[in-house]
C-alpha positions as CSV (number, residue, x, y, z in Angstrom):
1,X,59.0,85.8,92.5
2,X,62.3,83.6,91.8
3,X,65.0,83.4,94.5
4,X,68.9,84.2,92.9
5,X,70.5,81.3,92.8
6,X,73.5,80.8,95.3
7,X,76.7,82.7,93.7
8,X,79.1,79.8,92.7
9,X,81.8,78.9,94.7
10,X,84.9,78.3,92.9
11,X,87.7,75.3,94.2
12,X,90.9,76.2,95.3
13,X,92.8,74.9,92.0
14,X,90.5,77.4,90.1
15,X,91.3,80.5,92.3
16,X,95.1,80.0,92.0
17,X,94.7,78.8,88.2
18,X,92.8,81.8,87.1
19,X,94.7,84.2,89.2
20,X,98.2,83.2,87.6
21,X,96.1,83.8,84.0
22,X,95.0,87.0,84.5
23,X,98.4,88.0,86.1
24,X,100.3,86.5,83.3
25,X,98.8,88.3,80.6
26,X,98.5,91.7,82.5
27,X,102.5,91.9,83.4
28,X,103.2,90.0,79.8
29,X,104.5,86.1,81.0
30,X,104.1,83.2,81.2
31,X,101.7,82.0,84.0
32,X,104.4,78.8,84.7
33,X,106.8,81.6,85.5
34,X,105.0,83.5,88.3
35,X,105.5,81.9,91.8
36,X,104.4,82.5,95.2
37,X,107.6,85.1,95.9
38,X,107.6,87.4,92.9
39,X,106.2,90.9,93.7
40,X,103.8,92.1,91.6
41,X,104.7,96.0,91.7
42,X,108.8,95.7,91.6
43,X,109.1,92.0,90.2
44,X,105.8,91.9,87.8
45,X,105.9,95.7,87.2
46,X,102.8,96.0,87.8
47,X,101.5,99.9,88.2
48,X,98.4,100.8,90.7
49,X,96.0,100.8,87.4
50,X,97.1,97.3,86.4
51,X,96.7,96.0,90.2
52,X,92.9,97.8,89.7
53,X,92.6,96.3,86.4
54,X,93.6,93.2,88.2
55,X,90.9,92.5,90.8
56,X,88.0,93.9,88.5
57,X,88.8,90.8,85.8
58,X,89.5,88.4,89.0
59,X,85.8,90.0,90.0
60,X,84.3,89.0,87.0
61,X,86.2,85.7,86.1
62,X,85.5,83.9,89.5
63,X,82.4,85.9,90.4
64,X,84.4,86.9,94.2
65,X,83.6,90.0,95.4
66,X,87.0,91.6,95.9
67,X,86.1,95.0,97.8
68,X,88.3,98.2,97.9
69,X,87.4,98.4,101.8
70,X,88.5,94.6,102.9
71,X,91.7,95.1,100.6
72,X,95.2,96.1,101.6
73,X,98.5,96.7,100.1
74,X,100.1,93.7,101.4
75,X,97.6,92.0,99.3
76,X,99.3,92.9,96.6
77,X,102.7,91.9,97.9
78,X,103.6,89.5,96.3
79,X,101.6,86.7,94.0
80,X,101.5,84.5,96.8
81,X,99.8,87.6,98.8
82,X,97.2,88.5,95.8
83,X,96.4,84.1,95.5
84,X,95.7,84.4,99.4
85,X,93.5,87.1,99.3
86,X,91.7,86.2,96.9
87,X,90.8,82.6,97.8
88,X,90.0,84.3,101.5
89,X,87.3,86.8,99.8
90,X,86.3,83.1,97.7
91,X,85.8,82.0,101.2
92,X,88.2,79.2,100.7
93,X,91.7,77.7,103.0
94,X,94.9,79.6,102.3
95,X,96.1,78.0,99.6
96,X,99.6,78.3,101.1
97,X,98.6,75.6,103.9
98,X,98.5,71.8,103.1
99,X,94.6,70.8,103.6
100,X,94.9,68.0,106.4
């Protein structure tokens, strides 16, 4: 019998990088363009599919469970909100914090 290997952990730079990449392409822009501030529904346009649509590729690209039950709307606030959560559920620092 062979243990499972410990799920990677991806770094901080990742998280952010890869969430502004699958953002980008999903509201049709650039990934330069998206900063912490824009909302994703009435600034990104983003509908409830495409937020689902969303966290299942962010699932799969970084391998970070991204639950329905720990998630809440203000998670999807704005893209500073949705780069927060998910480096929390990564288990990393808020990204929005300078690392001391």
């Amino acid at each position: 019998m062979t243990a499972e290997p410990p799920a990677r952990r991806p770094d901080p730079a990742e998280v952010a990088e890869i969430t502004l990449q699958v953002l980008a392409e999903l509201a049709g822009r650039e990934p330069a363009g998206l900063t912490d501030d824009i909302r994703l529904f009435r600034g990104l346009g983003l509908s409830s599919g495409n937020a689902l649509e969303l966290l299942m590729r962010l699932e799969d690209e970084l391998e970070v469970d991204l639950t329905a039950t720990a998630l809440d709307w203000r998670h999807l606030e704005s893209v500073g909100s949705l780069k927060r959560y998910v480096s929390a559920r990564a288990g990393l620092p808020d990204p929005s914090q300078p690392s001391g």
